[in-house]
N, C-alpha and C positions, 0 to 999 in steps of 0.2 A: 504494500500500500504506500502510495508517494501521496503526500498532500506539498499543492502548489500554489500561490496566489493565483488568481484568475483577475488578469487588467479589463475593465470594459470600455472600448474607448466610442468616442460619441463623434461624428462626423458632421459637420456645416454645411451647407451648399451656399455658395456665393461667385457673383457673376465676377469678379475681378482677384487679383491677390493684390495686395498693397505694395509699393515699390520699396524696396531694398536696396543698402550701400552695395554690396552683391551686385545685384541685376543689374545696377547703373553702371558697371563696367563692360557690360554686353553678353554675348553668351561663351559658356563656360571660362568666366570671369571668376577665378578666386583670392586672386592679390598676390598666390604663393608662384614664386618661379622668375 
């Protein structure tokens, strides 16, 4: 017998995502390199 936490996670629908320091470099922009 294993006892586990069980996470329940809850999901949003929304028409846009918010802009990010990230995103504003362009795509696959991570600052590292």
């Amino acid at each position: 017998l294993v006892i586990v936490p069980v996470m329940q996670a809850s999901f949003r629908v929304v028409d846009e995502f918010p802009p990010t320091q990230r995103g504003a470099g362009g795509y696959g922009s991570t600052g590292k390199g």
